[in-house]
N, C-alpha and C positions, 0 to 999 in steps of 0.2 A: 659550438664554440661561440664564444659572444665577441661582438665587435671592440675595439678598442675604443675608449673614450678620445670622443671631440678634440684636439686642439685649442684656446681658446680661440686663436685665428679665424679655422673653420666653423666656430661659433659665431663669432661677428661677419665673417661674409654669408652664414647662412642668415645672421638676424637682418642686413642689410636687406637681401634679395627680398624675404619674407618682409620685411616693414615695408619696405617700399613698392611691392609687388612686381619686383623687375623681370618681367616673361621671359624679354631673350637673352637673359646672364644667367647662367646657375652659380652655388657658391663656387665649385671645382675652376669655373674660367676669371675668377678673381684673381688678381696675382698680386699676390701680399706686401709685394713693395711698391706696385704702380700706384701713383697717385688717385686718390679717390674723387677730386673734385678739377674743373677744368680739364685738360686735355686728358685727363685718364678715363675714370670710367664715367666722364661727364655729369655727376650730382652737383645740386645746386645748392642752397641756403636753407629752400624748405626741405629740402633731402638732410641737410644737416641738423635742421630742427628736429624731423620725426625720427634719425638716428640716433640723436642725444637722449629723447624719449624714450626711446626702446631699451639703449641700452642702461637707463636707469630704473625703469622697470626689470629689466632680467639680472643684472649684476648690482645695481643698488650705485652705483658709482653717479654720482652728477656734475654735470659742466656748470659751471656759470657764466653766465651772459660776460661779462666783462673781462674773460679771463686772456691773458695777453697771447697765454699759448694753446688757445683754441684751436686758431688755424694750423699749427705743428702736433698736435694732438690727434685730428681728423686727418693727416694728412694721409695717410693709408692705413690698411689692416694691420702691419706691422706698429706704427705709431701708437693708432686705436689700442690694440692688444696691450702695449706697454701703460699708458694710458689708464687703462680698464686693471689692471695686475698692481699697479702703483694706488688706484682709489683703493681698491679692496685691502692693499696693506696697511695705507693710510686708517680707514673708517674701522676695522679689524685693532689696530694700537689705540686707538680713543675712545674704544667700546670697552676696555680694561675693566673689571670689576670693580667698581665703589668702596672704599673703606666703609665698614661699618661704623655703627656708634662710639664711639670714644666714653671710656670712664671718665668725669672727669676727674682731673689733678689732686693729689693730696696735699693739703696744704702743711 
C-alpha cells in the first residue's frame, strides 16, 4: 500500500527542517499555525532568506525583497502554505499559451 501524498504543509516544514538543517525539530513537532519567527520556532532573517530560496527552488514561487506582505506571508506554515498555493495559481494563469501568428487583415 503506498503512502499518501504530502500535505503541502508537511512539505514546507519538512523543506524548513532540511534547508536549515534544524537537528532538534523534525517536521511532525512543527505546529502549523505557531509562529515561525520570534517567539515561535525562533528563525531569524537569515533563516528567512535561505527559506525564501528553497522554497523557490522547489515550488517556483518567489518573494520579493520589498514586498509589504513578506512578514504575513512567512509568518507560519499555515500562512507559507497559502502563500506557496496563491504564487503557483498566480505563475500557472500567466504562463497561458501565446496566440499564435495572426493573418493579416483583408483589406
Amino acid at each position: 500500500m503506498s503512502q499518501p501524498e504530502a500535505t503541502l504543509e508537511d512539505q514546507l516544514k519538512k523543506l524548513i527542517v532540511d534547508t536549515l538543517a534544524l537537528e532538534d525539530i523534525t517536521p511532525e513537532s512543527i505546529d502549523t499555525d505557531a509562529p515561525l519567527f520570534g517567539e515561535g520556532l525562533g528563525l531569524d532573517s537569515i533563516d528567512a532568506l535561505e527559506i525564501a530560496l528553497a522554497i523557490h527552488a522547489k515550488f517556483g514561487v518567489k518573494t520579493e525583497a520589498n514586498d509589504p506582505n513578506n512578514r504575513q506571508n512567512y509568518h507560519s506554515i499555515k500562512s507559507l502554505a497559502e502563500f506557496v498555493r496563491n504564487g503557483r495559481s498566480a505563475a500557472a494563469g500567466s504562463q497561458a499559451p501565446a496566440a499564435g501568428p495572426q493573418a493579416p487583415a483583408q483589406a
